[in-house]
TIGU-169667 format. One line per 2 residues: number of its first residue (from 1); their letters; for each residue x, y, z of C-alpha. Coordinates in steps of 0.1 Angstrom, whole numbers, plus 2048, in hexadecimal, padded with zeros to 3 digits. Example, Ala and Ser with C-alpha at 12.3 -4.5 7.8 and 13.67 -1.06 7.14 Angstrom:
# TIGU-169667
1) as) 87B/7D3/84E; 889/7F5/847
//
This chain:
# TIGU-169667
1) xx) 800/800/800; 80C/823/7F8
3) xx) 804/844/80F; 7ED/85C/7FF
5) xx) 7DC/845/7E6; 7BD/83E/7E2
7) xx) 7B6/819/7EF; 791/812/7F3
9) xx) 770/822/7EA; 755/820/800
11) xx) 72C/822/7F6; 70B/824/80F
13) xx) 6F1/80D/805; 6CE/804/814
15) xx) 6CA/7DE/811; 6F1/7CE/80C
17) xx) 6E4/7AC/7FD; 6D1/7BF/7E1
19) xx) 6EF/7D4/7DA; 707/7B1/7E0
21) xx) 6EE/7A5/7C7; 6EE/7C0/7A8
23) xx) 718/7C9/7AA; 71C/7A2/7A8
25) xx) 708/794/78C; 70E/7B7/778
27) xx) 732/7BB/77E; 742/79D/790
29) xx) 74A/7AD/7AB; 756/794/7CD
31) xx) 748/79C/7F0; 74F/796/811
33) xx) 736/79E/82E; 743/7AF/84D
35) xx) 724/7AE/866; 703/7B3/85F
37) xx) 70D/7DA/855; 728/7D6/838
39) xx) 738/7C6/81E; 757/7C8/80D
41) xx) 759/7C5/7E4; 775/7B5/7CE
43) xx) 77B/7B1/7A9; 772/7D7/7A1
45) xx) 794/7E6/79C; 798/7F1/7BE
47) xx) 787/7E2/7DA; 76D/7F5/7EE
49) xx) 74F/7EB/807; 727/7F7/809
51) xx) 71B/801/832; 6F8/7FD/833
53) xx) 6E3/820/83D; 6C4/82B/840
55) xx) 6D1/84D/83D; 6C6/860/821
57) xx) 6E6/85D/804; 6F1/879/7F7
59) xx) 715/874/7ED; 715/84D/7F2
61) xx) 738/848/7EF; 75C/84E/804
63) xx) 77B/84C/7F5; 794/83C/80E
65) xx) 7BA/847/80B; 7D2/834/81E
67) xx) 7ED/840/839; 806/82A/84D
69) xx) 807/846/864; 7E5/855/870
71) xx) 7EB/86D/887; 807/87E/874
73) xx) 7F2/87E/856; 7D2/88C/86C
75) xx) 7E5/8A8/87B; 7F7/8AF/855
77) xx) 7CC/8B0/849; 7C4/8C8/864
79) xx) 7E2/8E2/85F; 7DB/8E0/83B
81) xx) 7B6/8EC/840; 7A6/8C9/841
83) xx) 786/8C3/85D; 787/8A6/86C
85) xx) 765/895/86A; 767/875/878
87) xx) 783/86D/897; 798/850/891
89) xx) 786/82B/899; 790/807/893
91) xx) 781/7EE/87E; 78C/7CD/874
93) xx) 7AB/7D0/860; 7B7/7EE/86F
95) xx) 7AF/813/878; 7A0/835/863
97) xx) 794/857/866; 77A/86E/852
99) xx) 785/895/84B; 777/8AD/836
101) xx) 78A/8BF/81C; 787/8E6/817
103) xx) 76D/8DF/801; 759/8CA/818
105) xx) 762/8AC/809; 762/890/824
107) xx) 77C/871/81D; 78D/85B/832
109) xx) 7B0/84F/836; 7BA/82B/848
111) xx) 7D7/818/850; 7DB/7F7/85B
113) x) 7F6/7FC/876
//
């Protein structure tokens, strides 16, 4: 994995097994559940998940950078004049945190160390 790439895209959806459903008999895509609440995807050219919401979806994706070093590149987002959205939390395979461009653009960046 390289710092500052993109490495995973992340989508909302309302009912996973219909969306498991549609992405893998139109496109071959490979899941793999993760709790009752997500899913991750394979065979799409990068590999990305769907969390279930019942939230409204306005911009139903998040692109996920990685960083071996979170709090350096947190503090380095901040100074820049980045918001951070979303404090850093584990999940299985590692660790991430949400921020919000200048723009408002909210992304997230994860490492697994």
């Amino acid at each position: 994995m390289i710092n500052n790439h993109i490495d995973y895209i992340e989508f909302k959806a309302r009912d996973l097994g219909i969306i498991k459903d549609f992405y893998s008999k139109l496109f071959g895509w490979k899941f793999t559940d993760y709790g009752p609440t997500y899913c991750s995807f394979s065979e799409s050219g990068i590999n990305g998940g769907f969390e279930k919401t019942e939230d409204p979806i306005i911009n139903g994706v998040l692109i996920v950078l990685y960083h071996e070093d979170l709090e350096t590149i947190k503090q380095e987002i901040t100074i820049k004049g980045g918001e951070i959205a979303k404090e850093i939390f584990s999940f299985p395979g590692g660790r991430r945190f949400h921020f919000r461009d200048p723009s408002g653009n909210e992304l997230a960046v994860w490492s697994d160390k």
